[in-house]
N, CA, C and O atoms as CSV, one atom per row, in Angstrom:
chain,resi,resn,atom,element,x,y,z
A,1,UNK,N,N,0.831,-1.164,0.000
A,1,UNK,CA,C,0.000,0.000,0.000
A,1,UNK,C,C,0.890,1.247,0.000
A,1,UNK,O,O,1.936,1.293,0.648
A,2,UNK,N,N,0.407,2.319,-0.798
A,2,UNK,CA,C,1.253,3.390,-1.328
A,2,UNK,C,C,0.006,4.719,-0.053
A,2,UNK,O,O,-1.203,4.951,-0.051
A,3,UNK,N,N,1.289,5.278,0.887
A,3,UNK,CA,C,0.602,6.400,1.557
A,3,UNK,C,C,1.430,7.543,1.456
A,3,UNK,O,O,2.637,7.343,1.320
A,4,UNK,N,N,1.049,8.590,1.493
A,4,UNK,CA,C,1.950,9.685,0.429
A,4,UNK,C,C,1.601,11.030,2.568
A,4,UNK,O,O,0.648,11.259,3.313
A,5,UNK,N,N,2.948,11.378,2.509
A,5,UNK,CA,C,3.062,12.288,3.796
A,5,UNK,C,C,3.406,13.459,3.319
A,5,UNK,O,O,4.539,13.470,2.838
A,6,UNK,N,N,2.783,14.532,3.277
A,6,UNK,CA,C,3.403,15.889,3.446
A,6,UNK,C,C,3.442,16.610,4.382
A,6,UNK,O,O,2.577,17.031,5.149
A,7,UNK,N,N,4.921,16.802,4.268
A,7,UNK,CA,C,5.802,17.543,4.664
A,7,UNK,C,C,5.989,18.863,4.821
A,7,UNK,O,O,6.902,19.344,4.150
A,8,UNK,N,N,5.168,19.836,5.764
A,8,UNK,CA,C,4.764,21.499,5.985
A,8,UNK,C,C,6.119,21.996,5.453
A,8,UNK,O,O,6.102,22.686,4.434
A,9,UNK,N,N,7.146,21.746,5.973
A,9,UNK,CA,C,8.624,22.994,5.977
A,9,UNK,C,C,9.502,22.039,5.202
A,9,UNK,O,O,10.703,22.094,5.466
A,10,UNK,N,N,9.148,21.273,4.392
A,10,UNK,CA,C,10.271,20.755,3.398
A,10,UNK,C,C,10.860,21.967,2.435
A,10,UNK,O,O,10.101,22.560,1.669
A,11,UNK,N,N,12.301,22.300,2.529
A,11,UNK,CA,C,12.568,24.299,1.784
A,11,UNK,C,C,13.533,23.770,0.948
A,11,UNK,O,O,13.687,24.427,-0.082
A,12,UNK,N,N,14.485,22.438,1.106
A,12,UNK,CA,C,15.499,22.561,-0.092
A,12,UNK,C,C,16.354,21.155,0.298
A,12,UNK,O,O,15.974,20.494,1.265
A,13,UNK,N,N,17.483,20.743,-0.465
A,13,UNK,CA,C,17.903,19.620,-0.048
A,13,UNK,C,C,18.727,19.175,0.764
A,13,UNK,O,O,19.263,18.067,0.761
A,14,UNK,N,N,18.894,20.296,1.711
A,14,UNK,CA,C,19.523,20.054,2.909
A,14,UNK,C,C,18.469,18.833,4.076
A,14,UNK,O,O,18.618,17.763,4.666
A,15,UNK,N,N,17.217,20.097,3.815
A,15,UNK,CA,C,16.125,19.166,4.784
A,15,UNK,C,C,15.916,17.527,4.262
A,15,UNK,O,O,15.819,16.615,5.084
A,16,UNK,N,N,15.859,17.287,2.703
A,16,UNK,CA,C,16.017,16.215,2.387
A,16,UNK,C,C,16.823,15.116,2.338
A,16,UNK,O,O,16.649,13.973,1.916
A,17,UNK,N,N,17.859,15.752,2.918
A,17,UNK,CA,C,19.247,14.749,3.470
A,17,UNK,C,C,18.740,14.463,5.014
A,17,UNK,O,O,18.718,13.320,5.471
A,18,UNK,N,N,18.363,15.550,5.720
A,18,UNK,CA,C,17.962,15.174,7.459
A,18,UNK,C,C,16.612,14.112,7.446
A,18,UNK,O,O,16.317,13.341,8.359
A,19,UNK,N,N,16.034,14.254,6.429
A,19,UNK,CA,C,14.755,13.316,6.205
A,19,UNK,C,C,15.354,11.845,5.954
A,19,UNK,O,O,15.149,10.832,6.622
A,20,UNK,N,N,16.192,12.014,4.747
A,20,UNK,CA,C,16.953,10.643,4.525
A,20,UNK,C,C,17.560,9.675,5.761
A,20,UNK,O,O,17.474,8.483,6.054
A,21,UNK,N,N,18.180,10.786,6.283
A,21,UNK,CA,C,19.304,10.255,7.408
A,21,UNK,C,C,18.598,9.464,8.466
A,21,UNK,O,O,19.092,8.479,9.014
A,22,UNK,N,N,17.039,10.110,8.801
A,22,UNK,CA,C,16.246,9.356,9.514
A,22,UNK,C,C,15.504,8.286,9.327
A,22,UNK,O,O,15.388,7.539,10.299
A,23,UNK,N,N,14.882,7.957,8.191
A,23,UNK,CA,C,14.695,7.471,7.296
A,23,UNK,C,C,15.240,5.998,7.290
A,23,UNK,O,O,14.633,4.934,7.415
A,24,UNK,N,N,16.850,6.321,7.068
A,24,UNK,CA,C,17.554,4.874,6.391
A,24,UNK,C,C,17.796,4.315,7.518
A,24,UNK,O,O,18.090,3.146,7.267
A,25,UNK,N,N,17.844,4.542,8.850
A,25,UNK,CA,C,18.318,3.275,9.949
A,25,UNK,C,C,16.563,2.748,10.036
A,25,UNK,O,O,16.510,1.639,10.567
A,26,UNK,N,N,15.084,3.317,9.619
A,26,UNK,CA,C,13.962,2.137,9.870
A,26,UNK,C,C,13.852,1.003,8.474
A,26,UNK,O,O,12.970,0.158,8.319
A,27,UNK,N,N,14.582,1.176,7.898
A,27,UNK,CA,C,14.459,0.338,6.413
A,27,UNK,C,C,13.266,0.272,5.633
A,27,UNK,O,O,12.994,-0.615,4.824
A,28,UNK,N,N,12.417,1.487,5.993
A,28,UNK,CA,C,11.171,1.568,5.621
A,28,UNK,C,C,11.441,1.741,3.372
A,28,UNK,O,O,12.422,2.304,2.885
A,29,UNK,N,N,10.694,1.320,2.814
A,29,UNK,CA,C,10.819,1.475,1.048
A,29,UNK,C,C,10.142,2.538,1.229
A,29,UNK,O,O,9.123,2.502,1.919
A,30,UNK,N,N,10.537,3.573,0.700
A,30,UNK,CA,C,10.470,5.052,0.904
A,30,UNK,C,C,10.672,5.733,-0.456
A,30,UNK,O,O,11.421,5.139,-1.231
A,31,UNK,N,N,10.074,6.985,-0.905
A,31,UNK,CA,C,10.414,8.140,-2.190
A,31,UNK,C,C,10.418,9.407,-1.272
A,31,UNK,O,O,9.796,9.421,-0.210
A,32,UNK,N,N,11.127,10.441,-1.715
A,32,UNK,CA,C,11.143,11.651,-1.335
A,32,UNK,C,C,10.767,12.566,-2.716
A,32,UNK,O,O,11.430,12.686,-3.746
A,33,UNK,N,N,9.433,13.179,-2.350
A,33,UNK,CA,C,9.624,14.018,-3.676
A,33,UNK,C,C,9.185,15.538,-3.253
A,33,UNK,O,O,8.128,16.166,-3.203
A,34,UNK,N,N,10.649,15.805,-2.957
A,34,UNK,CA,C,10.597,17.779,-2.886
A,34,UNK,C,C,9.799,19.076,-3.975
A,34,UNK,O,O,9.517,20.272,-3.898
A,35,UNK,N,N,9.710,18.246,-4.705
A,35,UNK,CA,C,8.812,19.002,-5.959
A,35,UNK,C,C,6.961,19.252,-4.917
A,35,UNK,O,O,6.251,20.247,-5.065
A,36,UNK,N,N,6.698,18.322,-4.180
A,36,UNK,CA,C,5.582,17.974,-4.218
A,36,UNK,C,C,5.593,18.009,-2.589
A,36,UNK,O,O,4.531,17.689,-2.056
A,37,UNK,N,N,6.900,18.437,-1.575
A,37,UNK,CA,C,7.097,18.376,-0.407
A,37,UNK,C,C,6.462,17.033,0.419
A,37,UNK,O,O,5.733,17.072,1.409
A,38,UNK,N,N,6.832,16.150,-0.106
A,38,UNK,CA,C,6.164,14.508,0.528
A,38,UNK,C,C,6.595,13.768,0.365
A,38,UNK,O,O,7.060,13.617,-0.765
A,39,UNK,N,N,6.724,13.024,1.089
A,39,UNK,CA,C,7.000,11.591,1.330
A,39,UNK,C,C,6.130,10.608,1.212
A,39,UNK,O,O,5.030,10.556,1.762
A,40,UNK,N,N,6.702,9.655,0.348
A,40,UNK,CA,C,6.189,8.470,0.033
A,40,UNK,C,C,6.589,6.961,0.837
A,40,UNK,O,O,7.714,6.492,1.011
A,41,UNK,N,N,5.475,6.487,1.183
A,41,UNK,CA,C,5.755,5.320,1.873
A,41,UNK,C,C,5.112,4.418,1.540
A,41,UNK,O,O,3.896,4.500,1.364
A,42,UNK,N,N,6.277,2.614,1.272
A,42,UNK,CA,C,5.452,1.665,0.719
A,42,UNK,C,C,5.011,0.832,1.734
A,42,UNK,O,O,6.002,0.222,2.136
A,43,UNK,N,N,3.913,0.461,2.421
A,43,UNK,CA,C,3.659,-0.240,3.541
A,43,UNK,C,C,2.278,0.251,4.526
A,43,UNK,O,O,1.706,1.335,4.637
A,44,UNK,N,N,2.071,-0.989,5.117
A,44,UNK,CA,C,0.966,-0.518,5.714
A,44,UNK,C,C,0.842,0.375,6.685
A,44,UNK,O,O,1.709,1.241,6.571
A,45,UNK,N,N,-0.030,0.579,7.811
A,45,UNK,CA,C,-0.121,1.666,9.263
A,45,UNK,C,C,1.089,1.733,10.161
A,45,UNK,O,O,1.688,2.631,10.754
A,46,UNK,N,N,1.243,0.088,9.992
A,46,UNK,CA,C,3.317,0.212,11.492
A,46,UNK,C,C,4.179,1.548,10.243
A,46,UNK,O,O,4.349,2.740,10.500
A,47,UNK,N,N,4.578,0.811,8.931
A,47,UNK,CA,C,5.242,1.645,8.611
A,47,UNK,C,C,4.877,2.930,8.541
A,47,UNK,O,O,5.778,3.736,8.774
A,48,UNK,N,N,3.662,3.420,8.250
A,48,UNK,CA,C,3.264,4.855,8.100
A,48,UNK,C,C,3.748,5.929,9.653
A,48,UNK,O,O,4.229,7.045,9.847
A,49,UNK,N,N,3.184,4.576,10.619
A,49,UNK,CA,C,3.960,5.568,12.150
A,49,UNK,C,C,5.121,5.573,12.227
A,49,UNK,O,O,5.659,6.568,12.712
A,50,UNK,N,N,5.971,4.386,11.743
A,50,UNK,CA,C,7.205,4.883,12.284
A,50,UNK,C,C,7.826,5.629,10.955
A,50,UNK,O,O,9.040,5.826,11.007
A,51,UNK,N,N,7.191,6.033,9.860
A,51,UNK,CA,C,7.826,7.219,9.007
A,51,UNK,C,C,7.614,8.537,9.700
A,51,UNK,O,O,8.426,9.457,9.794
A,52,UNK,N,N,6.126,8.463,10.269
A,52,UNK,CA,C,5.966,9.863,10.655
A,52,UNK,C,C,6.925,10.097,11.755
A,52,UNK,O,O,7.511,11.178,11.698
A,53,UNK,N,N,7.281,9.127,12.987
A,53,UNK,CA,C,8.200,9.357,14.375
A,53,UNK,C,C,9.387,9.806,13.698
A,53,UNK,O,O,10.086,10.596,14.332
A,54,UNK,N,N,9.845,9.404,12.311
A,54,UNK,CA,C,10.923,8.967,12.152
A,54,UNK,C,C,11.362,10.947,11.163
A,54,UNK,O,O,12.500,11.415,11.205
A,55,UNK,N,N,10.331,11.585,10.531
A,55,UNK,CA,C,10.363,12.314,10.042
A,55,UNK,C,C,10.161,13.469,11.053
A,55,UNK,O,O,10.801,14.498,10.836
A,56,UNK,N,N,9.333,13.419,12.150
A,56,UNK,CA,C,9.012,14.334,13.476
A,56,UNK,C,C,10.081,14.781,13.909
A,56,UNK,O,O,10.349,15.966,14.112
A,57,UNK,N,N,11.117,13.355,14.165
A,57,UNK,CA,C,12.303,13.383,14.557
A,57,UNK,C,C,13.651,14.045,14.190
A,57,UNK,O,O,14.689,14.172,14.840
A,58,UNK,N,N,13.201,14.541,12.568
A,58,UNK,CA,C,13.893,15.124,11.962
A,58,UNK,C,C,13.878,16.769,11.986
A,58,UNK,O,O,14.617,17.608,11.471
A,59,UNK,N,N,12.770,16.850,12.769
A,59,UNK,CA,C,12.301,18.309,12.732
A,59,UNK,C,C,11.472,19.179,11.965
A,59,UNK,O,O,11.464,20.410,11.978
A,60,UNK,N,N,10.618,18.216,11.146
A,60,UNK,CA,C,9.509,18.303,10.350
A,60,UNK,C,C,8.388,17.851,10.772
A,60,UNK,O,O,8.176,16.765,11.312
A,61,UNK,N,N,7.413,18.965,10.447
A,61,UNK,CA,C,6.187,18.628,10.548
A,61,UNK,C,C,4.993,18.147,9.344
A,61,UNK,O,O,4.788,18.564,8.205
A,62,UNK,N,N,4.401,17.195,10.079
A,62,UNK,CA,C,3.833,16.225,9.001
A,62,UNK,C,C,2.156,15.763,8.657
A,62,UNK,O,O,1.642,14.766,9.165
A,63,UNK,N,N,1.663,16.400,8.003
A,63,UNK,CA,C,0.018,16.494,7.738
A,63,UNK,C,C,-0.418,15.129,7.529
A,63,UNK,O,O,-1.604,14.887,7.307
């Protein structure tokens, strides 16, 4: 299942490296698309929470 997160203060690709960085230690199958400020996640509800903890964590806020 494809659930798509946006991302309020995604500004450039710095933030998209701090997104990454959090990101790659849950092994979640993941897209980042800054065009569109969101995150893409492949997986059901566990993965959708721990993208959002995992993106919160980054210092982004997430609709």
């Amino acid at each position: 299942m494809k659930k798509i997160l946006n991302v309020v203060n995604l500004e450039n690709e710095n933030d998209v490296e701090k997104i990454k960085t959090e990101l790659k230690d849950t092994r979640l199958n993941y897209e980042i698309s800054f065009e569109h400020k969101a995150v893409i996640i492949y997986g059901g509800a566990d993965e959708h929470r721990v993208a959002v903890l995992a993106i919160r964590k980054a210092g982004f806020e997430v609709l």
